[in-house]
N, C-alpha and C positions, 0 to 999 in steps of 0.2 A: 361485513366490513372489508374493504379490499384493500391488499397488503400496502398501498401506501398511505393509505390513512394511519394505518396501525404502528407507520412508521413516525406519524408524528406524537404519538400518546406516550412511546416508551421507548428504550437504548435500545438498540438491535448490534449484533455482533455478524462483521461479514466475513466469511472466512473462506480465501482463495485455495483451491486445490491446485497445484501444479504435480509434475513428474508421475503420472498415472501410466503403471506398469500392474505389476503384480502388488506395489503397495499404494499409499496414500500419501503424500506429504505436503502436511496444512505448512504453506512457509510464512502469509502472512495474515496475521489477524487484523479487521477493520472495524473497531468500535465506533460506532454509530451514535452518539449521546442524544440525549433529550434534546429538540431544536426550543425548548421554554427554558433550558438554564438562564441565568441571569449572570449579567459579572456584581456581584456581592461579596464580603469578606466573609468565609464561611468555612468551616469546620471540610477536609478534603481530604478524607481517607487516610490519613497514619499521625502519628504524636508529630507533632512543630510545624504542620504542614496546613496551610492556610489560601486558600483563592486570592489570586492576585486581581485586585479590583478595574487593573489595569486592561487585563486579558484574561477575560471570563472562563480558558480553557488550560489554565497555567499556575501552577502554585509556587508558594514560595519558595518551599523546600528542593522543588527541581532545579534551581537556577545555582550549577555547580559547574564551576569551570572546570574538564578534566585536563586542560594546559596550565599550571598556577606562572610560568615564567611567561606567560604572555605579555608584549610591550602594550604600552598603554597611548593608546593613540587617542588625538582630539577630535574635535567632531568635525570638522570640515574634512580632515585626513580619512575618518569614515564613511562620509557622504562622498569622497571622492571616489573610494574603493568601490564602494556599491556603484557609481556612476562605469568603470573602470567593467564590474562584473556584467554591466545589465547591457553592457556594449557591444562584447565580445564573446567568443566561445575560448572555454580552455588550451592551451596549449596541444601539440600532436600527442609528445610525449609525458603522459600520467603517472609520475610513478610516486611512491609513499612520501618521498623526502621532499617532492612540490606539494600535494598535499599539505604535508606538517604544517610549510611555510605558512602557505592560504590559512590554512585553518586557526594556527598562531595570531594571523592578521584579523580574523573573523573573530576572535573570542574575544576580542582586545574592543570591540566597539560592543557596544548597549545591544541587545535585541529589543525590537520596538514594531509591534505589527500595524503593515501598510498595506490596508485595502486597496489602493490607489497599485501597488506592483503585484496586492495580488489580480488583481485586476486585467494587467495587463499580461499576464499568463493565460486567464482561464478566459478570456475571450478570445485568443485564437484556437484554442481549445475546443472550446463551442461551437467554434466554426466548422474546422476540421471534421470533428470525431464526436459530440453530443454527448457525455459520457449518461448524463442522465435519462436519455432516451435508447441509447445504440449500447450502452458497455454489456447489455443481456441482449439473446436470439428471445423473441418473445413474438404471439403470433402476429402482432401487428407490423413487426417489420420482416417478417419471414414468409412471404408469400408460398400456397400451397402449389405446388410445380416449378416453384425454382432452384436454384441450386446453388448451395453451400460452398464457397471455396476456401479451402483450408488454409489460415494465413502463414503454418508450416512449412507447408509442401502445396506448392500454386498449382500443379499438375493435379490434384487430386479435387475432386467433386464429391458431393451431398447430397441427393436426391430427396426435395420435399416435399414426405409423405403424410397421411392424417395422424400414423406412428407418433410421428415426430412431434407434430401440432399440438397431439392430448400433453405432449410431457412438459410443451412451454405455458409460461405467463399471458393472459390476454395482453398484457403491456408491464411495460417497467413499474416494478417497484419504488425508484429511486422517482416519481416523477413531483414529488414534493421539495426536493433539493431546491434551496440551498439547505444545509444543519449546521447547527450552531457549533458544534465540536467536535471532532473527529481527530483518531488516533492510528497510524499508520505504524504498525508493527512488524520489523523485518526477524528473521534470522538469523542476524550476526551473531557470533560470540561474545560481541562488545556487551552484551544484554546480560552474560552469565555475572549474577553476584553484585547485580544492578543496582538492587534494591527496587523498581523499577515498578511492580507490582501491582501497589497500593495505586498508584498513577493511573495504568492503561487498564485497570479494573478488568481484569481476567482476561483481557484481550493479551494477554501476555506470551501465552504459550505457542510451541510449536506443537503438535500431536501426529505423529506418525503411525498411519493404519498399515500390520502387515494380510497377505493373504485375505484379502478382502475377499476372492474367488473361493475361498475354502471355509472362512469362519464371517460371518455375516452378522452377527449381533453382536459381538464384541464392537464394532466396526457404529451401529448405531447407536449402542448405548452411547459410546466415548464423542457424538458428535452431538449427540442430546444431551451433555453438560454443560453445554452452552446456553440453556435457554432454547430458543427458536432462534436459531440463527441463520441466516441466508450464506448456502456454500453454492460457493460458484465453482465453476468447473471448467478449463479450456475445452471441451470435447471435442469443439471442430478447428485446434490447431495440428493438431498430425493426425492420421488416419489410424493409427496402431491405439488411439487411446478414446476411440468415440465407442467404443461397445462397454467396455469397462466403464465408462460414463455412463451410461445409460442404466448399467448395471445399479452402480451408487443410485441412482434416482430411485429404482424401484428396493433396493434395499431398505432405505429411509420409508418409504410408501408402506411399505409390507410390515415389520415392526413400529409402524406408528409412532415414528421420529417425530418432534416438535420441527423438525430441521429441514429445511426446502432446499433441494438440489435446484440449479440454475447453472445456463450455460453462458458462458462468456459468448461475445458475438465476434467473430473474425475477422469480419469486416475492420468493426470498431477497431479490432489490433494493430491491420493491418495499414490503416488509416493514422493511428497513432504513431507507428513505427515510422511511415512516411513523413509527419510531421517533425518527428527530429531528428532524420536522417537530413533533411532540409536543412537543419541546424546545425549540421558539424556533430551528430553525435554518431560515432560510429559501431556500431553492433550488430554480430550477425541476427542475434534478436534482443530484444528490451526485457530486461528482468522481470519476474513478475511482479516482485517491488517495487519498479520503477514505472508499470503497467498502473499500481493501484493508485503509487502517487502521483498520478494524472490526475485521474477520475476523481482521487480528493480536492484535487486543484481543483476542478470545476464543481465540485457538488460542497463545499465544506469554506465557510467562513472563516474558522479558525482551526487549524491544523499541524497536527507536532510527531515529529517522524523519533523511533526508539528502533533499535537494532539493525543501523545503518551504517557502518564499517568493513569496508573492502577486502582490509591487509591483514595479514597474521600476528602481527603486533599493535599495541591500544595507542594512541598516543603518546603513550610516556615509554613506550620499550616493550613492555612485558608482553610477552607471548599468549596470542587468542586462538583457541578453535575455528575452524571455519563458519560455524552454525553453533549457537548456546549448549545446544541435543550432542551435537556429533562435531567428527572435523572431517568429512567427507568433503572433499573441494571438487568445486562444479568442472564442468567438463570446458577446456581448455579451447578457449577463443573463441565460447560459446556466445561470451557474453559481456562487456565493456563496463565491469563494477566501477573501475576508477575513475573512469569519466561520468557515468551517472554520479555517481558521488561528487563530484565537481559541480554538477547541476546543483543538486542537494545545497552543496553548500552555497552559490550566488543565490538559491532562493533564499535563505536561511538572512544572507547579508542584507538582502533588498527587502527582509520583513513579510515576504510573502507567502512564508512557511516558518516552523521555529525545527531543529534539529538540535536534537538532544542525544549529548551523547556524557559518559561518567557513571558517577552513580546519583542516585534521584533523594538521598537522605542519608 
């Protein structure tokens, strides 16, 4: 049976490696649910918490405003904003207290999901960048004798060899997309003490592998507590972290990991990145959260982002780590969090995604 069949029988959990050095660090997890859920009123993982028959992918219990002094605006005032979002690009200047505002004005109208703006995201999307064809190197679109260009470092080249060929996918996994629900799970601190859990159904976690070169089965076991989970890997975004890749792949091989290594395709990135430099977004590169919530844009029907908060403090003041795990802060002009979060949130208004942010009960 090949892997995407198997992807329509049961939940698969996808989980992005980024920062591959001497450790590992999973930043975002991507639950995959059943594409046969149904939206039905139905018992949903913790006490009070119940499927909103509305949106098949959303309970009752999560629907928690973490603004409670938000104005209460009417519906044409709402329909306008979203008219207002789906126009323009955010201002130059991003900083927490335009945020607050926006985000005040966003919680203040209904969330109501619109096929119709999702729509109108993941069609140019499809055009662009195919996420369910292109977001994996797989042998069908990596021809043997051609060459890799790193979407890190442009100067740097890939030579492809049969090496290379045994370690990919005859083809995508993902080629059964669309799925019915999908859960995008970031890193933020916003997530510590969430309650959040019971929700993204293990998809929760961040897990940090150290000395992966030194201890090797620590490293498999801790990735095979996932079930069989699809970890993707940048390997051909900078050239310092394609052998350490390669490494992970046969680590998992060798201890008899449920767990398939896969590499992200550079192309695809590099293509993506173009598409909303297009757009006014500017970064020297796309977060890897803001990479995956693409590719849910195109592969995923209904879709709800959890640990998505830029600033050091929550909405209401109180002071957050950087990451749930640690407060290590990313490397400085690396990367445009508050304007991706701007994105987040017109998708959020225009019903094209939901973003949850608080605690989940």
């Amino acid at each position: 049976m090949g892997p995407s069949r198997m992807l329509q029988r049961q939940s698969w959990a996808l989980i992005l490696v980024v920062g591959i050095t001497l450790s590992f660090s999973l930043s975002v997890l991507w639950r995959l649910q059943s594409r046969a859920s149904q939206p039905k009123m139905e018992p949903a993982g913790g006490k009070g918490a119940w499927r909103d028959p509305r949106h098949p992918c959303r309970t009752m219990a999560q629907h928690r405003n973490p603004i409670p002094e938000a104005p209460v605006m009417g519906a044409e005032q709402c329909r306008g904003l979203a008219r207002n979002w789906s126009a323009g690009t955010p201002p130059a200047r991003l900083d927490q207290a335009w945020i607050l505002r926006q985000l005040k004005l966003v919680q203040s109208c209904p969330w109501v999901h619109n096929a119709s703006a999702l729509g109108q995201y993941r069609e140019p999307l499809g055009r662009c960048c195919n996420a369910s064809t292109n977001l994996l190197l797989t042998q069908d679109n990596t021809p043997l004798g051609s060459q890799i260009l790193y979407d890190g470092q442009w100067a740097k080249k890939y030579l492809v060899k049969e090496e290379l060929l045994e370690m990919l996918p005859q083809s995508s996994p993902f080629q059964d997309a669309p799925y019915e629900c999908c859960a995008v799970v970031g890193s933020g601190g916003i997530l510590r003490n969430s309650s959040c859990g019971p929700e993204i159904d293990r998809a929760q976690f961040v897990i940090r592998f150290r000395g992966l070169s030194r201890r090797r089965r620590p490293f498999a076991e801790a990735v095979g507590t996932y079930g069989a989970p699809l970890l993707l890997i940048p390997a051909f975004s900078f050239a310092g972290i394609s052998a350490v890749s390669f490494q992970a792949l046969y680590t998992l091989e060798d201890f008899g990991s449920p767990a398939r290594a896969l590499f992200m395709n550079p192309e695809y990135l590099a293509r993506l990145a173009g598409h909303w430099r297009r757009r006014g977004l500017r970064a020297n590169r796309l977060s890897s959260g803001f990479m995956l919530v693409n590719a849910a844009l195109e592969m995923c029907r209904h879709l709800t982002l959890y640990g998505f908060w830029p600033f050091p403090n929550d909405p209401q003041g109180r002071p957050l780590p950087h990451h749930y795990y640690d407060n290590q802060p990313p490397k400085p002009g690396f990367h445009a969090m508050p304007d991706e979060f701007a994105r987040y949130l017109g998708l959020h208004l225009q019903g094209a995604l939901r973003l949850h942010l608080g605690r989940c009960r």
